[in-house]
Residue, then its C-alpha position, 0 to 999 in steps of 0.5 A: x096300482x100294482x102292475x098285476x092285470x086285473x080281469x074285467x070281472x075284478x075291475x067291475x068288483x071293486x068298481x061295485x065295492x069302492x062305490x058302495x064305500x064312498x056313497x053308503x059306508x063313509x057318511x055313517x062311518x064317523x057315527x057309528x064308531x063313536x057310538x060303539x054300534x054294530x053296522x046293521x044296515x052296511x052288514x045287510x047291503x053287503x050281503x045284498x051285493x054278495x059280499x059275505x060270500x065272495x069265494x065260495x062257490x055259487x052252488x052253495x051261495x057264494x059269489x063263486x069268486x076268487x080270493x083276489x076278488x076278495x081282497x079288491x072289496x075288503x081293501x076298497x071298505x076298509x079305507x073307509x070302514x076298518x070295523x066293517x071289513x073285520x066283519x066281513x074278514x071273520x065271517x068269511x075266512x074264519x067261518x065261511x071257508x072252513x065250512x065250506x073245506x070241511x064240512x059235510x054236504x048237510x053241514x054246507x046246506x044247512x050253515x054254509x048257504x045261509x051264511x054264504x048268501x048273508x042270511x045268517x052271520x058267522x063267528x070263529x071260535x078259538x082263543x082263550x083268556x089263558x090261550x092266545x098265540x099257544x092255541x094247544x094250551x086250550x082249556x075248551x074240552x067236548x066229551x062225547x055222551x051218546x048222541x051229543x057231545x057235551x062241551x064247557x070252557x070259555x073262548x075270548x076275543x071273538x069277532x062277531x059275537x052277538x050278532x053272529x047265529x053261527x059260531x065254529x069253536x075249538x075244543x080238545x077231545x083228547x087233552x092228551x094229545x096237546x094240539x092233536x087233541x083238539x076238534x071243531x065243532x059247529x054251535x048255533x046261538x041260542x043253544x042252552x049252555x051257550x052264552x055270549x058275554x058282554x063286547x070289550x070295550x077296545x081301543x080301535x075298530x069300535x063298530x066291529x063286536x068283540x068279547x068273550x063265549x061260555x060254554x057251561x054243559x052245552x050240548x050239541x048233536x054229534x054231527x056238528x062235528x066239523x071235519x073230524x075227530x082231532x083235526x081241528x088244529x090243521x083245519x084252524x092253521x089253514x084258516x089262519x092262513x086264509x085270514x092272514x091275506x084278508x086281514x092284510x087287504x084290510x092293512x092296505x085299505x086303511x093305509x090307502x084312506x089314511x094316506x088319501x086323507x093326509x094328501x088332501x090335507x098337505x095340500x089344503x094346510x098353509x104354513x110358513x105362506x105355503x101348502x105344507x105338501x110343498x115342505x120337504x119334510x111333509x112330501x118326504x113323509x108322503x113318499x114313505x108311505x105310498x112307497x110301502x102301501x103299494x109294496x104291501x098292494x104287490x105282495x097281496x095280489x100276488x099271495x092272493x094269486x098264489x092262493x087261488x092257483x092252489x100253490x101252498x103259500x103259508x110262509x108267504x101268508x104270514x110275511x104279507x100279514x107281518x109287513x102289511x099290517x106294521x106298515x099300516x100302522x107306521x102309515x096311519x101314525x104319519x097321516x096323523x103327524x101330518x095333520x099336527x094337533x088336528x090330526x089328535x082330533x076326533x073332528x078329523x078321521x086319522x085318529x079312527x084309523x090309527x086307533x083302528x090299524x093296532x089291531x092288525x098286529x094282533x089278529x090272526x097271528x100276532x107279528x111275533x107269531x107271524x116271525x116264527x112261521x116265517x123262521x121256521x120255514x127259512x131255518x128248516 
C-alpha cells in the first residue's frame, strides 16, 4: 500500500470494487477471454454499482467521485479482468469526461446522463489505419451542408465498437490547417453512413471489443459538434491525458494479480525438496517485482491527486503511463517464468495477463509518444 491516506469513502470504494472482482468478475473471467465475448452482464453490474460513471458530477449521473476514486476501482478490476477495466477506461475517460469538459448543457442531458449512469455505453474516435501516433495526419473530414455536417473516412483500433451507441469522433474541418483543423463531433450507432466493422482478432484482452468505424456520407445535426470548431486536437490531448492515469491504474492492477498469482504459486511449487519461493532466484524475482508495482502505485495515486487539485499534470501523465504500463509487462512476463512451463499454460491465468499487459505499451500513447511528451517538457 502506497503511503497516501485514503479517505474512508476511497477506503469504502475499493472495498465495494476489489469484492465485486473476487466474487463476480473472476469466476467468469477465464471463459470469456477464451470465448472472444464481450462481459455483458459484468458491464451491467458496473453500471449498477456506478461505475461507468465514477468522476462525473452526480447532477449529470455520475458517481461525482474523484479521479483517485477512480483509479482504486479500475486497479482493483483489472487484477482480475484486463478487458473489463478497458471498457471502463475508454467509456469513461475517452468518452465520458470529454462530454462532460466540453459539451453543451443539451449535449450533457441528452449523451452524458445516459452514459454516466451506464444506460448507454461510450466509444472514442480517433486513430486512423494511416494516423496512429500522428493524429494530424487524420483522413476523417466533416464538411458542413445546411443544417448537417456530412462526415466520410474511417477510424481503426477503437474500444467499445458494437456495443457502445455513443461514439465522440475526430474529423478535419479545415484540412489546411493540420492539427488546428480538426473537430469532434458526436455519432450515435445507428446513424445512416455509420457503419461498424468486424472486431480485431488481438493477441491479449480478448473480451474488450476492438475494430474499425466507416463513416460514408454520414450525416449528423450541427449540434453534435462538441466543443467547437477546430478544437478538437486540444479537447482530445486533454483525453489522453485523463486516460493516461486510467490506463495506468489498469497497469498496476494487473501486475498486482499477476504478482499475487505467481507468490501463491512460489509458495505451493516444490523443487529440489522445497518450495521454489524459498530459491533465491525465485524470491529475488518476486522482490523486483513488488518493488516497481508499488513504485508505479505511488506515482498513480500521486497524478491522480495532481489531477484532482487541478495542477496541470500532462508531463507527469505521460511519465506514470510510460513506466507503469512497461513495468507491467516486465511483472507479468516474470509471473510467468515463475510459474516455468505452466505458466505457458492456458489452464494457469499469467498467460492472459502477459498476452493482455502489451497493449498497455500501446494505447493512449505509445511508450515512444509518451518519451516525446516527456522530452519535450524536460528540453523546453
Amino acid at each position: 500500500m502506497s503511503h497516501f491516506q485514503l479517505t474512508e469513502e476511497h477506503e469504502l470504494m475499493r472495498s465495494i470494487a476489489r469484492e465485486f472482482a473476487r466474487t463476480e468478475v473472476a469466476p467468469v473471467t477465464k471463459v470469456l477471454d477464451q470465448a472472444h465475448e464481450f462481459p455483458f452482464a459484468l458491464v451491467k453490474r458496473c453500471a449498477e454499482l456506478n461505475f461507468l460513471g465514477i468522476p462525473i458530477p452526480e447532477e449529470y449521473g455520475g458517481a461525482g467521485a474523484d479521479c483517485l476514486s477512480e483509479c482504486l476501482i479500475i486497479e482493483e478490476i483489472a487484477k482480475e479482468n484486463g478487458s473489463l477495466a478497458l471498457i471502463i477506461d475508454a467509456h469513461t475517460s475517452l468518452g465520458c469526461l470529454p462530454l462532460f469538459l466540453a459539451g453543451t448543457e443539451a449535449q450533457k442531458k441528452k449523451y452524458l446522463v445516459p452514459a454516466a449512469k451506464g444506460e448507454k455505453l461510450m466509444s472514442f474516435g480517433l486513430t486512423e489505419p494511416g494516423a496512429g501516433s500522428d493524429a494530424a495526419a487524420s483522413k476523417t473530414v466533416a464538411v458542413a451542408d445546411g443544417d448537417e455536417w456530412v462526415i466520410n473516412g474511417s477510424k481503426a483500433w477503437i474500444t467499445n465498437i458494437g456495443f457502445a451507441e455513443i461514439y465522440i469522433v475526430t474529423a478535419k474541418t479545415d484540412p489546411d490547417k493540420g492539427a488546428r483543423g480538426i473537430s469532434a463531433f458526436i455519432v450515435e450507432k445507428g446513424t445512416p453512413g455509420f457503419e461498424i466493422g468486424k472486431p480485431e482478432k488481438k493477441m491479449g484482452l480478448h473480451s474488450s471489443a476492438t475494430g474499425e468505424l466507416f463513416f460514408r456520407n454520414c450525416r449528423i445535426p450541427k449540434e453534435n459538434m462538441l466543443g467547437g470548431m477546430n478544437k478538437g486536437f486540444p479537447l482530445f490531448m486533454k483525453g489522453l491525458d485523463e486516460g493516461r492515469i486510467a490506463i495506468s491504474a489498469m497497469a498496476v492492477g494487473m501486475a498486482q494479480g499477476a504478482l499475487d498469482r505467481a507468490v501463491s504459486y512460489a509458495k505451493e511449487r516444490i523443487q529440489f525438496g522445497k518450495p521454489i519461493a524459498e530459491h533465491q532466484a525465485v524470491a529475488f524475482y518476486i522482490a523486483d517485482m513488488a518493488t516497481e508495482i508499488e513504485l508505479a502505485r505511488t506515482m498513480l495515486y500521486r497524478v491522480a491527486a495532481m489531477r484532482d487539485s487541478g495542477v496541470p499534470f500532462t508531463q507527469e501523465a505521460a511519465m506514470l503511463k510510460l513506466f507503469s504500463s512497461e513495468m507491467c509487462v516486465r511483472v507479468c512476463d516474470k509471473a510467468v517464468q515463475i510459474h516455468g512451463g505452466n505458466g505457458y499454460s492456458q489452464e494457469y491465468e499469467v498467460e492472459r495477463f502477459l498476452r493482455d499487459s502489451k497493449l498497455l505499451t500501446i494505447g493512449e500513447g505509445t511508450s515512444e509518444i509518451c518519451k516525446v511528451v516527456i522530452s519535450r517538457t524536460v528540453l523546453s
